[in-house]
C-alpha positions as CSV (number, residue, x, y, z in Angstrom):
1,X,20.8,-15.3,20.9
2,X,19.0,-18.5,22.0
3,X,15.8,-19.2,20.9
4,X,13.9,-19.0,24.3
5,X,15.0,-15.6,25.1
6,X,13.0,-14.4,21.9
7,X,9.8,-12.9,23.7
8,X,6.6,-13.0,21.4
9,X,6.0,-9.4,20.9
10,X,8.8,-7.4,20.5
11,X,8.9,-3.8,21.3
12,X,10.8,-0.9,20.6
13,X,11.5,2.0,23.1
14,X,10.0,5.3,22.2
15,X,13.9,6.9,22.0
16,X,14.5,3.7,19.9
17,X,12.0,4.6,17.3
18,X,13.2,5.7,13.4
19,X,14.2,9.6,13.5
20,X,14.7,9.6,9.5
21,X,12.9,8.0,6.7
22,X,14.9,5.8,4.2
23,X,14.8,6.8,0.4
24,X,15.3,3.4,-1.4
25,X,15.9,5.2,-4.5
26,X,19.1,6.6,-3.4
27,X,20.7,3.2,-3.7
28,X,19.4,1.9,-6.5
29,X,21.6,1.5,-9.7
30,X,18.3,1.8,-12.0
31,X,16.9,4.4,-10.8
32,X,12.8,4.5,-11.9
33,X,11.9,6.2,-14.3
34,X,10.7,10.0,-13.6
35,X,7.2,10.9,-14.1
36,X,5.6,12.6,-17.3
37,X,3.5,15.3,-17.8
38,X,0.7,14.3,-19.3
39,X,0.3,17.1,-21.8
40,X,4.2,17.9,-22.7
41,X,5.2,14.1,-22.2
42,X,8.6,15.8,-20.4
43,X,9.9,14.5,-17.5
44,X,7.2,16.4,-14.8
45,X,9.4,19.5,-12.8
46,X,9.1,20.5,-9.2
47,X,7.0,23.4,-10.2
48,X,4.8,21.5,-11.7
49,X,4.2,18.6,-9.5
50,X,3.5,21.1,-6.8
51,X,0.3,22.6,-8.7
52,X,-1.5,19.2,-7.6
53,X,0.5,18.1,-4.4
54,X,2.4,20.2,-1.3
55,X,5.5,21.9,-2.2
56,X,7.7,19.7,0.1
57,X,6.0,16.3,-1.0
58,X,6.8,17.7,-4.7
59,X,10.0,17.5,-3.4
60,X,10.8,14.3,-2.0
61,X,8.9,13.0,-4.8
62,X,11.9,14.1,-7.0
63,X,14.5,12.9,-4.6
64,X,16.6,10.2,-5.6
65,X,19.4,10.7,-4.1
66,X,19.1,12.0,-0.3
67,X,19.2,8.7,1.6
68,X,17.8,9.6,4.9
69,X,15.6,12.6,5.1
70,X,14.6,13.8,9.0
71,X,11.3,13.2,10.2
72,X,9.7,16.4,11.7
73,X,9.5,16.7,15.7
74,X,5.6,17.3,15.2
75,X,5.6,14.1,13.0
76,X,7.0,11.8,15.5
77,X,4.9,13.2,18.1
78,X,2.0,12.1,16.5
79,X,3.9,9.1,15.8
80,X,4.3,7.9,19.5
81,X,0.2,7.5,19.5
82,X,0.7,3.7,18.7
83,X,4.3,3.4,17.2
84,X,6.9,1.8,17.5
85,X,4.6,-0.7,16.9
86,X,4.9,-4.6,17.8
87,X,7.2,-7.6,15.9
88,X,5.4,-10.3,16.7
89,X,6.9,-14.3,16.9
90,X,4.1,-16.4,15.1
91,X,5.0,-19.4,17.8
92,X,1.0,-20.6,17.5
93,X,0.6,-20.2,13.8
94,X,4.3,-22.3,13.6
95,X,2.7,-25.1,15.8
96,X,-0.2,-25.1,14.2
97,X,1.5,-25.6,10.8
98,X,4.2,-28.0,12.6
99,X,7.2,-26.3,10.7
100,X,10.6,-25.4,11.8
101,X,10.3,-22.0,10.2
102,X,10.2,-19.3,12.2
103,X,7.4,-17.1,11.2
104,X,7.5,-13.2,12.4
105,X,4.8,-10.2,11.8
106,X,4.9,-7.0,11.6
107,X,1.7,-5.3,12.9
108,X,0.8,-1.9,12.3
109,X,-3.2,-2.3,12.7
110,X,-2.8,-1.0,16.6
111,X,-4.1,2.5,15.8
112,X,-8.1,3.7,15.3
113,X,-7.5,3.9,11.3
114,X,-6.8,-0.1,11.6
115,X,-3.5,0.1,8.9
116,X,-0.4,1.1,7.7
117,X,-1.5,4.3,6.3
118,X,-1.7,6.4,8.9
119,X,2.0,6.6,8.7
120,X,1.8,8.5,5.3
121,X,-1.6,10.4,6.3
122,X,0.3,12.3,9.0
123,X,3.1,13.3,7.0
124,X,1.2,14.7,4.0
125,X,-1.3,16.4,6.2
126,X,2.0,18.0,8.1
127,X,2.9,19.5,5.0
128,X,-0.3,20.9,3.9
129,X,-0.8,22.2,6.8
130,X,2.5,23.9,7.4
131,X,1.9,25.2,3.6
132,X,-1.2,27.0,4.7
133,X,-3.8,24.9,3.0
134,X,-7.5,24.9,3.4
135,X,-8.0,20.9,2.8
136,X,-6.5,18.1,0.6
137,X,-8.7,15.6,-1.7
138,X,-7.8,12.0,-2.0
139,X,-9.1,8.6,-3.3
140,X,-9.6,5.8,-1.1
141,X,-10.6,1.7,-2.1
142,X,-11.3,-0.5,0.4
143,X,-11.2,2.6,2.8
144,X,-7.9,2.3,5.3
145,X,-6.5,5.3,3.6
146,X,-9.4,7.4,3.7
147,X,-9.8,6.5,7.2
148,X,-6.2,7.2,8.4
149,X,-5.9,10.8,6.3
150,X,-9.9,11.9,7.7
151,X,-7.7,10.9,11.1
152,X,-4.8,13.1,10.2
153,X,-6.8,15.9,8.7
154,X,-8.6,16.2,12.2
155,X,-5.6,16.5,13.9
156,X,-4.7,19.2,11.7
157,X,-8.1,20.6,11.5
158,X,-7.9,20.5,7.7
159,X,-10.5,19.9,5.2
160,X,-10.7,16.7,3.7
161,X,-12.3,15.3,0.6
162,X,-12.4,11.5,0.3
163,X,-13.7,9.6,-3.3
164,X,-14.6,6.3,-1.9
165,X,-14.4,3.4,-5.2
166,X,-18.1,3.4,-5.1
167,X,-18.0,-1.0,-4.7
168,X,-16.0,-0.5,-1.6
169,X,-18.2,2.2,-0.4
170,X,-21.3,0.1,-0.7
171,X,-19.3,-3.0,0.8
172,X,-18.5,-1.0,3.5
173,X,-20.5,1.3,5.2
174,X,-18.6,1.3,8.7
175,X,-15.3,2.6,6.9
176,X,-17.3,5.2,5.6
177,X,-18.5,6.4,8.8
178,X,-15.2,6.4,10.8
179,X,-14.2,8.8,8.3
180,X,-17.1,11.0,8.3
181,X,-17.1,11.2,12.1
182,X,-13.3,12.4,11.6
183,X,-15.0,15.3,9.6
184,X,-14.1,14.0,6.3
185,X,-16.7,14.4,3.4
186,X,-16.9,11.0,1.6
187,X,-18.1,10.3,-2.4
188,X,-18.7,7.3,-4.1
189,X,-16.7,7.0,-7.3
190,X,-17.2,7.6,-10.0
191,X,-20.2,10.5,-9.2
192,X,-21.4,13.6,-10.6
193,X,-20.0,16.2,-9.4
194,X,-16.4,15.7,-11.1
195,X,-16.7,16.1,-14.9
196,X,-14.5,13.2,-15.4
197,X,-16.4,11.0,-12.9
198,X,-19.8,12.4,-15.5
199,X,-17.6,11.2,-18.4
200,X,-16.4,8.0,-16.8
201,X,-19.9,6.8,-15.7
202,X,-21.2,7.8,-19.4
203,X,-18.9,5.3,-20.8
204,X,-19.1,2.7,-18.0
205,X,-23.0,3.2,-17.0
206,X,-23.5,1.1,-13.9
207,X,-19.4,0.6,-13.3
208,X,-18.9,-0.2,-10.0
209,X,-15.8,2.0,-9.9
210,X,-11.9,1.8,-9.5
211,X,-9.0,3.6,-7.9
212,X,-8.1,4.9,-11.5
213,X,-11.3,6.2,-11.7
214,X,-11.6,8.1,-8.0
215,X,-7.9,9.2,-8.2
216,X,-9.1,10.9,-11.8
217,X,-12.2,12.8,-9.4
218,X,-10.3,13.8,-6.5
219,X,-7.4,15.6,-8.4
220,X,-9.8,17.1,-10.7
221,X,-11.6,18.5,-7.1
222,X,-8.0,19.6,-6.0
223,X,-6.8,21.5,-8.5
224,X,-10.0,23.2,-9.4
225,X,-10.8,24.4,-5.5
226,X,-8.4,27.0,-4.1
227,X,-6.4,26.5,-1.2
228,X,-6.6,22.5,-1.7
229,X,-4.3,19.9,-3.0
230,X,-4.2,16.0,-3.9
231,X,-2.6,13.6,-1.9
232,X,-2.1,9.9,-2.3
233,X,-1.8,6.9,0.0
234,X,0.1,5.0,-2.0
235,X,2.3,4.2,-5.3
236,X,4.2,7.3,-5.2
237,X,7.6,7.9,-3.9
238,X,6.8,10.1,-1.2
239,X,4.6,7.2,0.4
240,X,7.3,4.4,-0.1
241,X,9.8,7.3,1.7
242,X,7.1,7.9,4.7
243,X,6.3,4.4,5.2
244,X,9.8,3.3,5.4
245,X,9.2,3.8,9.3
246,X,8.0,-0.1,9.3
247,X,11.0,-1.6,7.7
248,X,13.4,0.3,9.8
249,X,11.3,-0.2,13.0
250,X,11.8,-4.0,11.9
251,X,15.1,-4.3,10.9
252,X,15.9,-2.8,14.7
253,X,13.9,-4.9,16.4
254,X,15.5,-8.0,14.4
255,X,18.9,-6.6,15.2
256,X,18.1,-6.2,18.9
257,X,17.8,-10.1,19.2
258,X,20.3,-11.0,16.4
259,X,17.0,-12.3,14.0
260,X,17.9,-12.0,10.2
261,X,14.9,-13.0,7.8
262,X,15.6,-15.3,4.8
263,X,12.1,-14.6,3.1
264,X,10.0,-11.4,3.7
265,X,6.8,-11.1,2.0
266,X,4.3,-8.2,1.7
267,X,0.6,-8.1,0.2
268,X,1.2,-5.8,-3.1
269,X,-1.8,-3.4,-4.5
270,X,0.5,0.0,-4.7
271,X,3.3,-0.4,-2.9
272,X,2.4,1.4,-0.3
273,X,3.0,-1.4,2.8
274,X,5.4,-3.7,0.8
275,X,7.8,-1.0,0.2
276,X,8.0,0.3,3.5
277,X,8.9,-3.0,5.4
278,X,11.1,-4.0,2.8
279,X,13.2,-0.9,2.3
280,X,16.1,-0.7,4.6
281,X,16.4,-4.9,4.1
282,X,16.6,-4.0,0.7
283,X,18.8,-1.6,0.9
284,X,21.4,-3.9,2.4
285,X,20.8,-6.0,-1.1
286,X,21.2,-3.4,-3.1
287,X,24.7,-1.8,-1.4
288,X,26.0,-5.4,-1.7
289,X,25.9,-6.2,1.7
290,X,23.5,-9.1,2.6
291,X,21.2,-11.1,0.5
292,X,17.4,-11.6,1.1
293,X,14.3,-12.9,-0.8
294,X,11.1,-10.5,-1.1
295,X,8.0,-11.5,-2.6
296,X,5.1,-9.2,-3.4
297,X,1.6,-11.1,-3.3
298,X,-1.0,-9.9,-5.3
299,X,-4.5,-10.8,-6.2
300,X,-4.8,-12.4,-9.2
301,X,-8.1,-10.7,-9.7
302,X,-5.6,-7.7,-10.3
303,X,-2.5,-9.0,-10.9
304,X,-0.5,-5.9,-12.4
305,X,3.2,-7.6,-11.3
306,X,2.0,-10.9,-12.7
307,X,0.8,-10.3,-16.0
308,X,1.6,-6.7,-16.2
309,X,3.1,-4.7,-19.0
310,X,6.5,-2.6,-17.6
311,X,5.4,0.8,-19.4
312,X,4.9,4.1,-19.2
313,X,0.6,4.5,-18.3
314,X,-1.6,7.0,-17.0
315,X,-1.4,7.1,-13.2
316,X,-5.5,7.6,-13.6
317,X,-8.6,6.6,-15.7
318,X,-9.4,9.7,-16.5
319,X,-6.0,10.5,-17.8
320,X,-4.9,13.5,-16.0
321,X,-2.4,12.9,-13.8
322,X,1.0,12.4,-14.4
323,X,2.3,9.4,-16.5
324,X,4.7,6.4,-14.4
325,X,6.6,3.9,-15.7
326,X,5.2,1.0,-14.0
327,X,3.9,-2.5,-14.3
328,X,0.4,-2.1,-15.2
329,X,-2.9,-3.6,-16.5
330,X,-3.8,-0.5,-18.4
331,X,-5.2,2.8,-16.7
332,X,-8.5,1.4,-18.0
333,X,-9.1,-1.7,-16.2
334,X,-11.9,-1.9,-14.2
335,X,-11.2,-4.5,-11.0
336,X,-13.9,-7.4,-10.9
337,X,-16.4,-6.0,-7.4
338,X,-14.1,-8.9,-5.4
339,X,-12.8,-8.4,-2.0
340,X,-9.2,-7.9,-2.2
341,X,-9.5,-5.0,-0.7
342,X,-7.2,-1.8,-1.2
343,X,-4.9,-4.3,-4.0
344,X,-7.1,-3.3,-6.8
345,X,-4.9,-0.8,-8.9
346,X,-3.8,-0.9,-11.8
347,X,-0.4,-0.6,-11.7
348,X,2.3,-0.4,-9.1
349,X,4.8,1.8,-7.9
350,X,7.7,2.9,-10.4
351,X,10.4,2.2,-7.5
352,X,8.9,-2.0,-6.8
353,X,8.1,-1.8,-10.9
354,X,11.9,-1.1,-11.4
355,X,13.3,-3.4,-8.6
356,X,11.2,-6.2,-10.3
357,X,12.4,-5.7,-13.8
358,X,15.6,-5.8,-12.5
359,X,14.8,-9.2,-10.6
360,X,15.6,-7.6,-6.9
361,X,12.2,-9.3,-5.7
362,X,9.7,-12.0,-7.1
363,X,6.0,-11.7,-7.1
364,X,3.3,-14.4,-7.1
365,X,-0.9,-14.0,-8.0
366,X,-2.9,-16.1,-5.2
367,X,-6.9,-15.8,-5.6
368,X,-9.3,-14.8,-3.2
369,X,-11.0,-18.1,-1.2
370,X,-7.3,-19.7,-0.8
371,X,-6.4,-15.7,1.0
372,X,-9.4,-16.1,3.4
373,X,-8.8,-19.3,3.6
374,X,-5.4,-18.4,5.2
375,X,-7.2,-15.6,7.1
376,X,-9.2,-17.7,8.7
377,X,-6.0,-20.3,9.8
378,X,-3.9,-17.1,11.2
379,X,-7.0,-15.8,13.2
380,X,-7.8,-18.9,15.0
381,X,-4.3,-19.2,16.4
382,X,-2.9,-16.1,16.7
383,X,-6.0,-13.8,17.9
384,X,-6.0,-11.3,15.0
385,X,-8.5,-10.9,12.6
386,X,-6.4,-10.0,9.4
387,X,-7.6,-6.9,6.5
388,X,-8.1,-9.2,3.3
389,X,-5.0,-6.9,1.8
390,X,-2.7,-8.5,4.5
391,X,-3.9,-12.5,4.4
392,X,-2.5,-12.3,0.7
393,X,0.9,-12.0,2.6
394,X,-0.1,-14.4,5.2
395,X,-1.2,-17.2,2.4
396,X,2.4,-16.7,0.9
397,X,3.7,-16.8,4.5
398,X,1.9,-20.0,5.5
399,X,2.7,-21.4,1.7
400,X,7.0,-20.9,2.2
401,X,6.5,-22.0,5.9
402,X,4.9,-25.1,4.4
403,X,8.0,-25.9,2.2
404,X,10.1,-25.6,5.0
405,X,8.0,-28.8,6.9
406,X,8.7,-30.7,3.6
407,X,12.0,-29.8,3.8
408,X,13.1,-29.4,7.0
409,X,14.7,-25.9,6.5
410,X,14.5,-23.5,9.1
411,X,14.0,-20.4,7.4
412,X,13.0,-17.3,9.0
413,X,10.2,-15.7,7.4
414,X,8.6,-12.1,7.9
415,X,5.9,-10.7,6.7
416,X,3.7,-7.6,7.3
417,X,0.2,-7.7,8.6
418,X,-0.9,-4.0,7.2
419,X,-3.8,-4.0,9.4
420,X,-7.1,-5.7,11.1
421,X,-10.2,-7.0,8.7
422,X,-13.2,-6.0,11.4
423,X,-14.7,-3.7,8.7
424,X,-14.2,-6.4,6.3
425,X,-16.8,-8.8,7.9
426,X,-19.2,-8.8,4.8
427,X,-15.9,-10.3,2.8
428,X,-15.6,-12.9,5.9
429,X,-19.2,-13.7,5.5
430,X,-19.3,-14.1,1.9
431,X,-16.4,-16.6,2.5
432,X,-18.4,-18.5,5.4
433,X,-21.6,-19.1,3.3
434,X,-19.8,-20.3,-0.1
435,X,-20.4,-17.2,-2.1
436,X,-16.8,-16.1,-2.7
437,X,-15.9,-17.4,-6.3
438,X,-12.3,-17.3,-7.8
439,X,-12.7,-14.3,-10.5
440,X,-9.2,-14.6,-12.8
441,X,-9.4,-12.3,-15.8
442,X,-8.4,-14.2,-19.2
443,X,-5.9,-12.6,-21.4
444,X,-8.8,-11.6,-23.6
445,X,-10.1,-9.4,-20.8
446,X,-7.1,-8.3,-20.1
447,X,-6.6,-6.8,-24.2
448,X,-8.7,-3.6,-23.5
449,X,-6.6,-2.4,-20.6
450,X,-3.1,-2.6,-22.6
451,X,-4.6,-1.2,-25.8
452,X,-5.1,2.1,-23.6
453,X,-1.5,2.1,-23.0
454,X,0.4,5.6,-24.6
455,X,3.1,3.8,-26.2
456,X,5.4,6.0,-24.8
457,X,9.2,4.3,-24.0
């Protein structure tokens, strides 16, 4: 299809709009490696998985082999709020950077949570609610998950608990009150009134938290309070399944105009987003049918791909939860108080940890001031103010469409913007007035976190 006749949003039709999500696991060769119990060290069972999350998320969390798995009719309604959401042609950001790539974005920030999550949010709160539940706990860092499940949970008029990673919920106060005036209850972890968040600040007096650490608090909250259970927003299986609704969304819209990505690049803290636009492109890989290049960005305040061990670790800080094989700083690493955002985990999901070791996808470390930096370049020419998680996929983005201008190659690059920074602005500012520094742990800091590692193989 010519060139001109590529508008610069492109939009799906409602009756176009995914009606199953993919499971990625179902094609892959090596499949990852099934989650431990934490006390047995056995592979974790159905039965037990569902004493800390719903039955039918227990469920798909196990499945690794259903390829497509339907999409409830009360899901997609909620869906059809604000999806299928835009694919949008970077034309401005291309002139600005005077390349002949061609640079597209995925935007899922158009809904009142401002991200991605709210994909996952839905689905889990379906399922508790359909299970008869009370409420559900969670963790939340920089605070788009909490938001989008508080949304959810309204919508559902379910309970919900939210352990805010006490930095973020200092940094930002606004997040915080979206999801209180959803009617969710908000903590800043670790706190006192989880035993292990008593135990964790003990150790760590004055910590300034981690996801580790508020994951830890809000499962302990679930399973001891009847009529509740834990859910995450992302790393696990089920969340790579639910947000698979981007990549397919993307991979129609590309089809529609005959548009097929050389390079496509997500921001990397879980898995959450990356795995979701990159699924049914990597699916194609993975049957053998067409070839692409993914790179995960991460911080390199927290670079768990990077300089990672591929191990089996605790899921948690506390050490409660169930064990992953993943790549991983150690379940006790404690995140400098930067602003990357919601990429401040630990480790990262077993299904991008396997796809990595098996060198599906690359991954690259990019530190903070050179991310706002290309914040800062994408907002002035394409009108969006970015979430600090997605500018580390637009600094990759802006890096590849670079190399193309010394090359002349006219790749086609796509990358997902997760979401919109406006409750981000005390980053933004810190940025503006020369206070950001580059924090890059040395391998010496690093040593604590892998020493906590089980051992297990």
């Amino acid at each position: 299809m010519s060139e001109q006749n590529i508008p610069y949003k492109i939009y799906l039709h409602e009756h176009e709009m995914p009606k199953q999500w993919y499971n990625m696991r179902a094609d892959m060769k090596h499949k990852p490696a099934p989650l431990l119990n934490p006390g047995t060290l056995k592979p974790m069972t159905e039965e037990e998985l569902s004493g800390v999350f719903c039955t039918e998320l227990a469920k798909q969390e196990l499945d690794d082999s259903t390829p497509y798995i339907d999409i409830p009719e009360e899901i997609l309604k909620f869906y059809k709020m604000y999806r299928p959401s835009p694919l949008v042609r970077a034309y401005c950001l291309e002139e600005k950077l005077q390349t002949p790539a061609k640079i597209y974005y995925k935007f899922e920030g158009n809904n009142t949570s401002g991200s991605h999550k709210l994909n996952s949010a839905i689905a889990q709160a379906y399922y508790a609610k359909q299970q008869g539940l009370k409420g559900v706990t969670t963790e939340t860092g920089a605070g788009q998950w909490g938001t989008a499940l508080s949304m959810a949970c309204s919508y559902f008029d379910l309970d919900c608990r939210v352990y805010m990673v006490k930095v973020s919920y200092e940094q930002k106060p606004f997040r915080r009150e979206v999801m209180r005036t959803y009617g969710a209850s908000v903590t800043p972890s670790p706190s006192e009134t989880t035993e292990v968040g008593r135990r964790i600040l003990a150790e760590h007096p004055g910590t300034t938290g981690s996801l580790g650490c508020a994951i830890s608090e809000a499962v302990e909250a679930a399973v001891g309070t009847e009529g509740y259970r834990y859910v995450l927003g992302s790393v696990l299986n089920q969340v790579l399944l639910h947000q698979s609704v981007i990549g397919l969304e993307t991979k129609a819209a590309m089809d529609k105009y005959e548009i097929t990505p050389d390079i496509i690049i997500g921001c990397a803290g879980g898995g959450s987003n990356l795995g979701g636009l990159i699924s049914p492109f990597m699916g194609e890989k993975l049957r053998g049918e067409r070839d692409y290049r993914f790179i995960a960005v991460e911080p390199a305040s927290c670079p768990s791909f990077t300089r990672g061990k591929f191990a089996y670790d605790f899921c948690d800080t506390g050490k409660v939860c169930p064990l992953a094989k993943m790549y991983t700083l150690g379940s006790g690493f404690i995140p400098s108080a930067n602003h990357a955002g919601g990429l401040r985990y630990h480790g990262m999901s077993s299904v991008l940890s396997q796809l990595y070791a098996d060198g599906m996808m690359e991954a690259r470390a990019v530190e903070q001031t050179a991310v706002f930096d290309a914040a800062e370049q994408f907002a002035r020419v394409e009108g969006i103010l970015p979430a600090p998680e997605s500018s580390h996929a637009i600094r990759a983005a802006i890096d590849e469409a670079l190399k193309c201008r010394e090359t002349g190659e006219e790749k086609t690059i796509l990358f997902g913007l997760t979401g919109t920074g406006y409750f981000d602005m005390v980053a933004y500012e810190k940025y503006h007035n020369g206070e950001m520094a580059d924090y890059i742990p040395t391998d010496e800091e690093l040593k604590p976190g892998f020493a906590s590692l089980p051992g297990i193989e």
